[in-house]
C-alpha positions as CSV (number, residue, x, y, z in Angstrom):
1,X,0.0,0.0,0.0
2,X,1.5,3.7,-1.2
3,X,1.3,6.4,1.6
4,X,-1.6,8.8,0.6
5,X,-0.4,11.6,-1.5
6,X,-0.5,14.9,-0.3
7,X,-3.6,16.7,-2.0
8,X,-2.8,20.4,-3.6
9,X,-5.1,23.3,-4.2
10,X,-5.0,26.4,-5.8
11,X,-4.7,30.4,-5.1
12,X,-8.0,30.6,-5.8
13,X,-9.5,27.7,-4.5
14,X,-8.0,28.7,-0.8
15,X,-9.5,32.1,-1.3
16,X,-13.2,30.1,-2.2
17,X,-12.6,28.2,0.7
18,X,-11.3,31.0,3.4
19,X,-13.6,33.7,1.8
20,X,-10.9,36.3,1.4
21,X,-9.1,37.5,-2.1
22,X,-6.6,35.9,-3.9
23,X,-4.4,39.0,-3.9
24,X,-4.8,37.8,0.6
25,X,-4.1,34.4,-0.4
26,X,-0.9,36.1,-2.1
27,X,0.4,37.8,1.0
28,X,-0.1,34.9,3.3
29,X,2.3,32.9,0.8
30,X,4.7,35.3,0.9
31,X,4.7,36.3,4.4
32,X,5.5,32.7,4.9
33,X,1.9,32.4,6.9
34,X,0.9,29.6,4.2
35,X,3.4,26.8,2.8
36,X,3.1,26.6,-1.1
37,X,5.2,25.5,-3.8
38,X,5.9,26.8,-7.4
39,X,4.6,25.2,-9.9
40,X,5.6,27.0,-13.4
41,X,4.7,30.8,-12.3
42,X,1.8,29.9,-9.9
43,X,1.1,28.3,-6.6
44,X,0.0,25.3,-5.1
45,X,-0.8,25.4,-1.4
46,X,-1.3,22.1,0.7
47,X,-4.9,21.4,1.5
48,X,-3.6,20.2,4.8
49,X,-2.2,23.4,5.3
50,X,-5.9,25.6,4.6
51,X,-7.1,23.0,6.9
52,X,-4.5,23.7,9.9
53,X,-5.1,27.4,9.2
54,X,-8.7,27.8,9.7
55,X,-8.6,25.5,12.7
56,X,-6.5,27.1,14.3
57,X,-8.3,30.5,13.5
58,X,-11.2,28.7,14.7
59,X,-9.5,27.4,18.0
60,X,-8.9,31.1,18.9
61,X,-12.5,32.6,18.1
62,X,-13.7,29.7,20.6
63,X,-11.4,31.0,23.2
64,X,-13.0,34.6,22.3
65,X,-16.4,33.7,22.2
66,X,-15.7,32.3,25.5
67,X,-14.1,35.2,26.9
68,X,-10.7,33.0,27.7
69,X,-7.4,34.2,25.9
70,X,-5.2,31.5,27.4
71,X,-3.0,33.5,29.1
């Protein structure tokens, strides 16, 4: 049995998904906030990586909504 591969999406599919613009998408590549990798002259970011961002965005609106910052 192969490992599972990793799965790849798009600038613009990670902008569907997280609701924001590409041109966001963009910045959080380059400010290193999002792993992607080159392919030709655009982008392909790890779906596990959209999926660790917005849980952890989600992690700390939880703490917020429940008036706990963890510190």
């Amino acid at each position: 049995m192969q490992p599972e591969r990793p799965q790849f999406v798009t600038v613009a599919e990670v902008a569907d998904i997280m609701r924001v613009s590409k041109m966001t998408v963009y910045r959080m590549i380059h400010a290193g906030e999002l792993p992607a990798m080159r392919v030709g002259k655009s982008f392909r970011v790890p779906q596990s990586a959209v999926t660790q961002l917005i849980d952890a965005g989600l992690a700390g609106w939880d703490r917020e909504e429940t008036g706990t910052t963890g510190r």
